[in-house]
C-alpha beads as a LAMMPS data file, in Angstrom:
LAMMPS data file: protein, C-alpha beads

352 atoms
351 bonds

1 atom types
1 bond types

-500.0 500.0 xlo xhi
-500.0 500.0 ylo yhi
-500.0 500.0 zlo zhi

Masses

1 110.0

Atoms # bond

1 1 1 -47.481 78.805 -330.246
2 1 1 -47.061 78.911 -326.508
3 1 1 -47.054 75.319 -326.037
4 1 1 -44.484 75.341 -328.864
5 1 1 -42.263 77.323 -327.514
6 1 1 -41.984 75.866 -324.189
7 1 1 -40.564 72.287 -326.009
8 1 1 -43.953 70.387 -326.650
9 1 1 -44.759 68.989 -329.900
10 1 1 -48.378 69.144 -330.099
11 1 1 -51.613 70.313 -328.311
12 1 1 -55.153 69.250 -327.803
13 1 1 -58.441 68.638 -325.627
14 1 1 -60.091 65.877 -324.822
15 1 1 -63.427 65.842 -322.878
16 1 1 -63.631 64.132 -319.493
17 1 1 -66.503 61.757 -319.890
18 1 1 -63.975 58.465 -319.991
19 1 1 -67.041 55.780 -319.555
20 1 1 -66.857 53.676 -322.182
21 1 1 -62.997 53.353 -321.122
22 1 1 -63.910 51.971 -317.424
23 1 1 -64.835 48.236 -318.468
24 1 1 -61.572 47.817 -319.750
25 1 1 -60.150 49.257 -317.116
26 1 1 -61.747 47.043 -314.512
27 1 1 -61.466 44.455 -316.758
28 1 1 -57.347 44.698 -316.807
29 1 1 -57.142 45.394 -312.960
30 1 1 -59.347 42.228 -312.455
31 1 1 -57.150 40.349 -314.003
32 1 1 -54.019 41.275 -312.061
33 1 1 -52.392 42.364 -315.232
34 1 1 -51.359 45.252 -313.078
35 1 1 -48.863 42.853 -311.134
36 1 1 -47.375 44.887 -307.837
37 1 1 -48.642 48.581 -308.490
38 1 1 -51.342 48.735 -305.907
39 1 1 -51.280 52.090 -307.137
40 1 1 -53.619 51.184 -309.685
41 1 1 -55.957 48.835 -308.343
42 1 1 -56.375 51.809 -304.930
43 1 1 -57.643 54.982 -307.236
44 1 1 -59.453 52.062 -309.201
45 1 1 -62.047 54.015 -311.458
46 1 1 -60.831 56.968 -310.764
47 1 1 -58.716 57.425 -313.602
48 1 1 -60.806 57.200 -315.880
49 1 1 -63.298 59.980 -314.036
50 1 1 -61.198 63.261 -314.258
51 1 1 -64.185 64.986 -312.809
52 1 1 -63.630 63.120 -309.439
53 1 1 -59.577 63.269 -309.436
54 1 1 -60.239 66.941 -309.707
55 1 1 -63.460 67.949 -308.580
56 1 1 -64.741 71.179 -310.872
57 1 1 -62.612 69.629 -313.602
58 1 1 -64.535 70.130 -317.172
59 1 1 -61.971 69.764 -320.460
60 1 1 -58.306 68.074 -320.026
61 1 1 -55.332 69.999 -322.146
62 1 1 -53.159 66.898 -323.008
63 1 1 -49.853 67.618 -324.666
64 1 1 -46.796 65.499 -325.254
65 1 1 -43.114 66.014 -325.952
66 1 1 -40.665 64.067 -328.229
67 1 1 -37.612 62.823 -326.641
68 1 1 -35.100 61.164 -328.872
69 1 1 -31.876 63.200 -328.612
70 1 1 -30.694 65.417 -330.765
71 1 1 -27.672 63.329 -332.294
72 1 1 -29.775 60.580 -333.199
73 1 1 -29.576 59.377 -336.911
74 1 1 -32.084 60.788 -338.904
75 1 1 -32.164 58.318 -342.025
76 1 1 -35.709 56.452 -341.888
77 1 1 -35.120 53.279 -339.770
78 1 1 -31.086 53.806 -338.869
79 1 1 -31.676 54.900 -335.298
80 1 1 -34.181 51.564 -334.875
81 1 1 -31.152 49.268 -336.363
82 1 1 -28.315 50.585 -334.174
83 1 1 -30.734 50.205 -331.064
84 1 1 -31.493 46.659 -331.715
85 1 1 -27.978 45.889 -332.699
86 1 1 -27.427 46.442 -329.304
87 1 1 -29.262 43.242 -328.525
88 1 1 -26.246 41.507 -329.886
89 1 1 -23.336 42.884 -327.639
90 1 1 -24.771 40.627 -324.701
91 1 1 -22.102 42.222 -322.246
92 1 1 -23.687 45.736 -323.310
93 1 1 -26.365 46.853 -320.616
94 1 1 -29.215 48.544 -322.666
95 1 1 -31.173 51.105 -320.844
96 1 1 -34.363 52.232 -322.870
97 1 1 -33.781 55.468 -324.566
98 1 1 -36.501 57.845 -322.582
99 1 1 -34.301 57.260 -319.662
100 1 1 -30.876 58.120 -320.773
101 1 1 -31.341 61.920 -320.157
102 1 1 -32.663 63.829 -317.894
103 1 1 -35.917 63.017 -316.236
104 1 1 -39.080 64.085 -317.645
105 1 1 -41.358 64.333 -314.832
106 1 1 -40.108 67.648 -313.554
107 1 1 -39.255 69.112 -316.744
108 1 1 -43.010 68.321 -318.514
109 1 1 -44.486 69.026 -315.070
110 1 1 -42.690 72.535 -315.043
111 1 1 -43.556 73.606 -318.428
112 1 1 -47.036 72.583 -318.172
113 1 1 -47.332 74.892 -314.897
114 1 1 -45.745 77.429 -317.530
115 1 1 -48.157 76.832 -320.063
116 1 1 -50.605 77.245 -317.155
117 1 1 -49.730 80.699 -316.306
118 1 1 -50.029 81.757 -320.232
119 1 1 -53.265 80.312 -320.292
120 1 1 -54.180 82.060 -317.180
121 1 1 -52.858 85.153 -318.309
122 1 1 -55.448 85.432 -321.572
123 1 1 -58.761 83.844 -319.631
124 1 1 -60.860 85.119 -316.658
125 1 1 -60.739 81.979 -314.590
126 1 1 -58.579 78.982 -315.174
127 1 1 -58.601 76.516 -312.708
128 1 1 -56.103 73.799 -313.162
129 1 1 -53.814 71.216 -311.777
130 1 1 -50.999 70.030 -313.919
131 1 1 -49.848 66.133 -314.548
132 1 1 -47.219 63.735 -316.177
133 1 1 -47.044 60.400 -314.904
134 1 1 -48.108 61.237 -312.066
135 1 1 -51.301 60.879 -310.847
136 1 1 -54.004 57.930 -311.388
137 1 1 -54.701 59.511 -315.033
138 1 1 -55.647 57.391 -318.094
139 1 1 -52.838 59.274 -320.211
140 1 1 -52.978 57.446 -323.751
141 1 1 -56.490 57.158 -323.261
142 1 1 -56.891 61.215 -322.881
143 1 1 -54.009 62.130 -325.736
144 1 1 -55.619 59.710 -328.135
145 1 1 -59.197 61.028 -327.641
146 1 1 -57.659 64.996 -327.667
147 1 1 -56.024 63.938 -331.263
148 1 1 -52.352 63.096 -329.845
149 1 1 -52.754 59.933 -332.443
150 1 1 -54.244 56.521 -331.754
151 1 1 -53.678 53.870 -329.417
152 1 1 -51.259 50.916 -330.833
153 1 1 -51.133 47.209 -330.432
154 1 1 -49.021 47.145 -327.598
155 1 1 -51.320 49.799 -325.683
156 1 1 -48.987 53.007 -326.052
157 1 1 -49.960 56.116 -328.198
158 1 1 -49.096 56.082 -332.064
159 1 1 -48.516 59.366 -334.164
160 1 1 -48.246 59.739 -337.873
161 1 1 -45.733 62.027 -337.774
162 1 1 -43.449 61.336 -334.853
163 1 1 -44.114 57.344 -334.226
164 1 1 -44.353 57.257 -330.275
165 1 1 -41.036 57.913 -328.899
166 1 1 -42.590 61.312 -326.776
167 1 1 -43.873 61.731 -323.100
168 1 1 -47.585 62.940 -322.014
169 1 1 -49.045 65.329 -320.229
170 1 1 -52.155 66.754 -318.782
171 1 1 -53.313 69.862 -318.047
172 1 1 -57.387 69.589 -315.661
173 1 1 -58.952 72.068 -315.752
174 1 1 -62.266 74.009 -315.303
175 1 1 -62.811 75.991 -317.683
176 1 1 -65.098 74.720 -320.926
177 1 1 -62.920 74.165 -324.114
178 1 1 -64.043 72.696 -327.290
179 1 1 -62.474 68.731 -327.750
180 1 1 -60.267 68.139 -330.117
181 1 1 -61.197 65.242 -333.114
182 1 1 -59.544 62.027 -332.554
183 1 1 -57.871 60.619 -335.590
184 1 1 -58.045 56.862 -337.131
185 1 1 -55.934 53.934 -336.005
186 1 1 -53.632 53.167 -338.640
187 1 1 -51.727 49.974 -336.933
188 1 1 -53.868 47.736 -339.815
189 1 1 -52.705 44.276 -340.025
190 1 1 -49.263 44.881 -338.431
191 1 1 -48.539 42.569 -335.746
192 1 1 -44.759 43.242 -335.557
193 1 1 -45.094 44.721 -332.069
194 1 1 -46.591 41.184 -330.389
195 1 1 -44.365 39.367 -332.350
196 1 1 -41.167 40.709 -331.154
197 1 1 -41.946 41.164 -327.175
198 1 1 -38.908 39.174 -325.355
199 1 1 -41.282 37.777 -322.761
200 1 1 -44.761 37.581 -324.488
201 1 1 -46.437 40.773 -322.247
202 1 1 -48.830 41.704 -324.883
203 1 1 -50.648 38.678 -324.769
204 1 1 -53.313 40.300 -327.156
205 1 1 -53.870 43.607 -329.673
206 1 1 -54.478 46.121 -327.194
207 1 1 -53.639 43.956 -324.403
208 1 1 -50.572 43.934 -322.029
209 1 1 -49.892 42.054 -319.305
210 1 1 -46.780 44.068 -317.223
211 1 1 -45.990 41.302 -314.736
212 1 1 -44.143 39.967 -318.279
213 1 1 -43.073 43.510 -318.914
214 1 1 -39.468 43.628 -319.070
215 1 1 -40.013 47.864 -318.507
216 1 1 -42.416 46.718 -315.623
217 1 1 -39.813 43.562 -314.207
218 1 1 -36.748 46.293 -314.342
219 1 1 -38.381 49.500 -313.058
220 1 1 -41.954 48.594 -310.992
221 1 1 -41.233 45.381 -309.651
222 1 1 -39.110 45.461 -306.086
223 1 1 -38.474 41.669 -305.465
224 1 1 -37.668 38.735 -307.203
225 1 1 -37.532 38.564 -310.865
226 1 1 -39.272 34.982 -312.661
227 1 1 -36.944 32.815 -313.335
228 1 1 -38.298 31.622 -316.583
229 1 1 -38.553 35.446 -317.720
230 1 1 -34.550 36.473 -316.240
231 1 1 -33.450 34.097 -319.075
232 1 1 -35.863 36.054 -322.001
233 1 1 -34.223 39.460 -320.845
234 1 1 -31.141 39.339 -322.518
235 1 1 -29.051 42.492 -321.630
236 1 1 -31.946 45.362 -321.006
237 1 1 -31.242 46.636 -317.520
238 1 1 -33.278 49.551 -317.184
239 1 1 -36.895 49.178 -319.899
240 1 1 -37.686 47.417 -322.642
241 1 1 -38.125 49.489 -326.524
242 1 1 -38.549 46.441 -328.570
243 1 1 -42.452 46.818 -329.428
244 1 1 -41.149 50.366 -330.306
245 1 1 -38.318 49.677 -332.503
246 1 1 -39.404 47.442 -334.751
247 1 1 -42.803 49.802 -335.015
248 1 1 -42.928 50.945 -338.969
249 1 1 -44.346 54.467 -337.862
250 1 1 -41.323 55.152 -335.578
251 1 1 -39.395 55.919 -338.923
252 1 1 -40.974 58.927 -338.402
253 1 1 -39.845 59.824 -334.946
254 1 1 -38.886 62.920 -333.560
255 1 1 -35.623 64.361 -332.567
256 1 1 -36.074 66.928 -329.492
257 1 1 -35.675 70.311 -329.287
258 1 1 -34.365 70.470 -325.948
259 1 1 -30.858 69.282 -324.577
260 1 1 -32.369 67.778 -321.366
261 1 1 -32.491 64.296 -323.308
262 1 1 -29.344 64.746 -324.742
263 1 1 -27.844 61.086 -323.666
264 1 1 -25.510 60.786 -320.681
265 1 1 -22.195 58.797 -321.946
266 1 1 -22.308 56.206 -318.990
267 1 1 -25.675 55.315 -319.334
268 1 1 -25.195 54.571 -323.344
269 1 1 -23.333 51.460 -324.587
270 1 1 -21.430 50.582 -321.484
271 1 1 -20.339 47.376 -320.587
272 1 1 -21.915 45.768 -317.688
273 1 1 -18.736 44.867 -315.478
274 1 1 -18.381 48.984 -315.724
275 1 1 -22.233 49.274 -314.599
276 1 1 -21.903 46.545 -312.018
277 1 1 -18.884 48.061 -310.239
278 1 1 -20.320 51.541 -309.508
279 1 1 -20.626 51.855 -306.023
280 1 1 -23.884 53.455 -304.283
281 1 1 -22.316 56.453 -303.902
282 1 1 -21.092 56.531 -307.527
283 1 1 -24.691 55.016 -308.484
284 1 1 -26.654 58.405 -306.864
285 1 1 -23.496 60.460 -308.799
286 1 1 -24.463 59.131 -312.039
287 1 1 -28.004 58.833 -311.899
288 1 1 -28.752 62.502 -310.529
289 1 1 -31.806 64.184 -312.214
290 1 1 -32.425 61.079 -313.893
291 1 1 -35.427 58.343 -313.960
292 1 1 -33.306 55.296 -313.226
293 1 1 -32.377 56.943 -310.046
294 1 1 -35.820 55.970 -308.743
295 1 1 -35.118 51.882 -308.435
296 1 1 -32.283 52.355 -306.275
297 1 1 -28.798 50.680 -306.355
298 1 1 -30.105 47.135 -305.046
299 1 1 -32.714 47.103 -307.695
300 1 1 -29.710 48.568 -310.574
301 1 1 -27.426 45.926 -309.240
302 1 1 -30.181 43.058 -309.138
303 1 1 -31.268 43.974 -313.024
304 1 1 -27.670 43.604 -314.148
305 1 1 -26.833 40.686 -312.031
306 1 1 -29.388 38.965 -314.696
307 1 1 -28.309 40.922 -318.238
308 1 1 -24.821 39.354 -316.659
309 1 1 -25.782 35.745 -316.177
310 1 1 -27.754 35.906 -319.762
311 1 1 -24.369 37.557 -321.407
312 1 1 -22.700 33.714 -319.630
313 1 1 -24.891 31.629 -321.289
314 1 1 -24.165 33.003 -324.448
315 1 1 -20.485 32.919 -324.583
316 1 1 -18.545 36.728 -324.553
317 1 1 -14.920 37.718 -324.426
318 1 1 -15.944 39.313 -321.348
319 1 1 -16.984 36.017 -319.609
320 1 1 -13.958 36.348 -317.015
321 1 1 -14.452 39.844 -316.325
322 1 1 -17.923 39.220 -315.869
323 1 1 -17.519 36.069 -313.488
324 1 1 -15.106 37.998 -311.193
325 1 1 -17.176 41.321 -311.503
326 1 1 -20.539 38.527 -309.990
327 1 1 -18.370 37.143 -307.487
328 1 1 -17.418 40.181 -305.825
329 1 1 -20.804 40.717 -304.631
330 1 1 -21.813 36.787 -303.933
331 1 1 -22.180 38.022 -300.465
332 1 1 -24.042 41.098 -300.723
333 1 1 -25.883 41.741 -297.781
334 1 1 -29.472 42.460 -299.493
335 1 1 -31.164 39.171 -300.017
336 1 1 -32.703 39.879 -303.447
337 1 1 -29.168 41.294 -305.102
338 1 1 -27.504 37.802 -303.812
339 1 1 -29.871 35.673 -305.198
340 1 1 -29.807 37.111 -308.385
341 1 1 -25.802 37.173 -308.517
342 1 1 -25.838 33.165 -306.995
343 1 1 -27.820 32.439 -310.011
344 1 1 -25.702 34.894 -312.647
345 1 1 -22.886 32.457 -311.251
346 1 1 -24.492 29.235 -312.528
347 1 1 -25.532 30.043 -315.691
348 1 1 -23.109 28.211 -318.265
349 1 1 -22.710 28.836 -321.760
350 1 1 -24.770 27.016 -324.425
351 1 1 -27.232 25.504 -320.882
352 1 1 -30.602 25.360 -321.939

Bonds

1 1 1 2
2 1 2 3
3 1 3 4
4 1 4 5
5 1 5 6
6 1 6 7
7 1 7 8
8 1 8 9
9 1 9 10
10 1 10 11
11 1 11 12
12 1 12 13
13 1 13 14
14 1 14 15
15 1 15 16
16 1 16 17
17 1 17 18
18 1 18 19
19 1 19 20
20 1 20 21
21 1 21 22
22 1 22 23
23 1 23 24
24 1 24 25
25 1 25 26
26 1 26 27
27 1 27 28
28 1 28 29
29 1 29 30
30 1 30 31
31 1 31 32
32 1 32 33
33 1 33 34
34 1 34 35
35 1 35 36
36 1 36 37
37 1 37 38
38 1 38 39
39 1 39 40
40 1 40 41
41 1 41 42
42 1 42 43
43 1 43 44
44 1 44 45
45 1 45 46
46 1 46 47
47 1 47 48
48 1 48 49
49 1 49 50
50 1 50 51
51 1 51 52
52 1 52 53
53 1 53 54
54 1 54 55
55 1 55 56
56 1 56 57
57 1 57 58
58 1 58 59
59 1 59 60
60 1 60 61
61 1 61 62
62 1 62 63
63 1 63 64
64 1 64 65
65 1 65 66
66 1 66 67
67 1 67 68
68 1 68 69
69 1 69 70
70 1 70 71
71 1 71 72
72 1 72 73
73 1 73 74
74 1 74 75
75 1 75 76
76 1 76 77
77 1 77 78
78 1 78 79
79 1 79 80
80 1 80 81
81 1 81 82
82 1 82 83
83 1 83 84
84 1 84 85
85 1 85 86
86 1 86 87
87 1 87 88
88 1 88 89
89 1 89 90
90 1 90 91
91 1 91 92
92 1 92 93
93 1 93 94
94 1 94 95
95 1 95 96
96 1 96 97
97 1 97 98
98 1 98 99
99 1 99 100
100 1 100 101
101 1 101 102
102 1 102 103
103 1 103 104
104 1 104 105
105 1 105 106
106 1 106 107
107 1 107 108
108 1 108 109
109 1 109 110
110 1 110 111
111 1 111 112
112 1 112 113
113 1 113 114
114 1 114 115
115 1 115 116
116 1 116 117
117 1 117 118
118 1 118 119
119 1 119 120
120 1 120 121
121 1 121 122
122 1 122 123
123 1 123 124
124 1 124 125
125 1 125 126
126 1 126 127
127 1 127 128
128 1 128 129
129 1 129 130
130 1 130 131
131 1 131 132
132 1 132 133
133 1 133 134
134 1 134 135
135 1 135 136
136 1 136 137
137 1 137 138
138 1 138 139
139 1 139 140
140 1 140 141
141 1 141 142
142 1 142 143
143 1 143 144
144 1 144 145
145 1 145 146
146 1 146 147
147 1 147 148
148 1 148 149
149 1 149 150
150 1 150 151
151 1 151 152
152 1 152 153
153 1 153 154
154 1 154 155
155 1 155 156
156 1 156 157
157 1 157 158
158 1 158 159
159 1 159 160
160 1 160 161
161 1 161 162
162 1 162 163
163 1 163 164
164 1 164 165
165 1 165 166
166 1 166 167
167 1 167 168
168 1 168 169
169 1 169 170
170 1 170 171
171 1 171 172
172 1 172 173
173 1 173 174
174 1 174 175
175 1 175 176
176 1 176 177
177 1 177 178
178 1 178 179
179 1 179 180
180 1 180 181
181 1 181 182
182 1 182 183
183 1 183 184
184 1 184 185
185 1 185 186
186 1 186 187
187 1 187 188
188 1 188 189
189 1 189 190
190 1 190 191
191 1 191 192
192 1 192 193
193 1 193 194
194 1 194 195
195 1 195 196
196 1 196 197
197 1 197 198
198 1 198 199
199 1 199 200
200 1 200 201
201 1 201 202
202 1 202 203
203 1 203 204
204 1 204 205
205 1 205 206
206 1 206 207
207 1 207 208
208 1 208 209
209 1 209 210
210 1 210 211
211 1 211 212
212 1 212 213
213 1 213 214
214 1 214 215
215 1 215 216
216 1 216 217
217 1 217 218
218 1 218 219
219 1 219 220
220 1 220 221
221 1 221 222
222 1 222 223
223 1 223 224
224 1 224 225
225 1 225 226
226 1 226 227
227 1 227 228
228 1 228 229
229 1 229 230
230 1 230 231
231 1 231 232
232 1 232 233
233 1 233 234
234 1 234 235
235 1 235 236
236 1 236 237
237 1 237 238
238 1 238 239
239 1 239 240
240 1 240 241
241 1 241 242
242 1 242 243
243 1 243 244
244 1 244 245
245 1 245 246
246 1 246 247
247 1 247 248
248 1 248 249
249 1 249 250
250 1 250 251
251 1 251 252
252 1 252 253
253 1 253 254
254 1 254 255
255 1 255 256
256 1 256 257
257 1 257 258
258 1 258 259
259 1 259 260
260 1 260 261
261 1 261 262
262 1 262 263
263 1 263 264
264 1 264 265
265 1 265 266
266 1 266 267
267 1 267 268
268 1 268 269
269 1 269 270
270 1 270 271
271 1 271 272
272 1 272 273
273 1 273 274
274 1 274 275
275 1 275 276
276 1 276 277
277 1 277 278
278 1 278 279
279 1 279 280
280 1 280 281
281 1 281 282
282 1 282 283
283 1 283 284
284 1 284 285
285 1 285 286
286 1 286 287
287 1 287 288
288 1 288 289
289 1 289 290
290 1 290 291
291 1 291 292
292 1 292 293
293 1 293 294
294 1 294 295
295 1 295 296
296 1 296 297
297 1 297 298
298 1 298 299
299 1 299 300
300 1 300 301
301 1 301 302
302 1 302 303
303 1 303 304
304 1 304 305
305 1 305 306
306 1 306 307
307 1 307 308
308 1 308 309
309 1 309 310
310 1 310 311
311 1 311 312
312 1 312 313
313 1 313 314
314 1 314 315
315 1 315 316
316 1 316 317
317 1 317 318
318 1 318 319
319 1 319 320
320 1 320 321
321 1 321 322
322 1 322 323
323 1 323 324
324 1 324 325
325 1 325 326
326 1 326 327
327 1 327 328
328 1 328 329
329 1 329 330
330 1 330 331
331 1 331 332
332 1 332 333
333 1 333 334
334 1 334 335
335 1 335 336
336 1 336 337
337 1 337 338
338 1 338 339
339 1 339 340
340 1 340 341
341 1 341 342
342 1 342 343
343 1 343 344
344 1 344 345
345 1 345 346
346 1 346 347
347 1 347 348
348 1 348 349
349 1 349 350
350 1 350 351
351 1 351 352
């Protein structure tokens, strides 16, 4: 009830003996699959070993938190088509749909500490530290083995009943609560998922590989972008919800409850000559208390430098607008943002 209350969907406990999740881990971090977050590979092991994270830890609360606003469609599949008919506006930027609202860290991170207190209130001792994203924690691994749902093809969490459009979060703590029962993966012989990736990234069931991320290429990665995978990311500036959108079981996805996610006009079907054009100042303006505010204008500008050149090789109406919008910063002073708009530039329609 109190979790509930405070906005998140669903409850449960996992233990923290993650062993038998370790090879894979090492496994995946071996291969370099992790691309430029040496975050990863420098806790190593330690996400999968709660007990050394957190020393005294002994049962992990794991919740999680739907996020598709409140005004999205609500006929099975309808919200799904009108995301991926974005795909077809090539001088639309498309920014995944966690990220059009507020950000999530604080808000999951401050309702946990809530649910904390609660907790606290009703026990004699409850040691805890509170988490979303934001620590080395093994957070689909934990919700899945707590009874969040099971762990999908392309490696994120799946729920009967809400799909997997919802954040994660962790609660460590020390005092001894009963696990929850893990439920049965229900992906079968769907494949849909690997098929439709843009750039190939899950490279096997279970298996991604985020240098080929488009999320990882748009939000992680700092320098230059591939130049065989600029041409396979169409218009998506800011993520990637392909794998998700053509999932079957997000039919079933959640609105929220909470207005945070509500989505912010200029970060929703805008053209990218209007997204191009914001100044830094106009940039931090737009992007306060929100996740894309993290990149940083360079890394904005650089991501829609390449939805722009893609939206030339097709062939728009905007094609002028979009040449003289490019050429306006040919001679930006940051290195990575020129190249990107020198190459936007060359890109012709119907090249190869």
């Amino acid at each position: 009830m109190w979790a509930r209350e405070l906005g998140f969907s669903q409850i449960g406990v996992a233990s923290v003996d993650l062993s038998s999740a370790e090879p894979g881990l090492s496994a995946w971090l071996a291969a370099g699959f992790h691309g430029s977050m040496q975050y990863m590979a420098q806790h190593g092991l330690k996400r999968a070993r709660p007990a050394e994270l957190i020393p005294g830890t002994v049962s992990v609360i794991t919740v999680r938190m739907d996020y598709l606003p409140a005004s999205t469609f609500v006929n099975p599949g309808e919200w799904q088509a009108i995301e991926l008919s974005r795909l077809a506006r090539p001088a639309e930027g498309i920014v995944s749909v966690y990220a059009r609202g507020r950000d999530y860290h604080k808000l999951m991170r401050a309702r946990l500490q809530k649910l904390s207190v609660k907790i606290a209130g009703h026990v004699e001792q409850f040691g805890c530290r509170v988490f979303t994203d934001s620590a080395p924690v093994l957070e689909a691994e934990l919700a899945a083995r707590s009874g969040q749902g099971w762990r999908g093809k392309h490696t994120l969490l799946l729920n009967r009943d809400a799909g997997s459009m919802f954040f994660l979060g962790e609660i460590y703590t020390d005092l001894a609560l009963p696990p929850s029962e893990p439920v049965l993966p229900h992906c079968g012989s769907c494949s849909a998922c690997l098929a439709v990736c843009p750039t190939q990234a899950i490279i096997a069931p279970y298996r991604l590989d985020a240098r080929r991320c488009i999320s990882y290429l748009t939000i992680e990665h700092a320098g230059l972008i591939p130049l065989e995978l600029r041409l396979l990311m169409g218009n998506r500036i800011y993520g990637c919800d392909d794998c998700q959108l053509v999932c079957p079981w997000n039919k079933f996805a959640q609105r929220s409850t909470l207005p945070d996610f509500d989505e912010r006009q200029h970060l929703t079907g805008q053209q990218l000559v209007t997204l191009f054009g914001w100044t830094e100042e106009e940039f931090l303006r737009f992007t306060e208390g929100n996740a894309i505010r993290r990149i940083g204008h360079e890394r904005w500008l650089r991501n829609i430098a390449v939805a722009m050149g893609n939206a030339l090789r097709t062939g728009t109406a905007r094609d002028a607008d979009i040449r003289r919008s490019l050429q306006a910063r040919s001679s930006h002073p940051n290195d990575v943002v020129r190249e990107h708009v020198l190459w936007a530039l060359d890109q012709q329609t119907g090249s190869t």
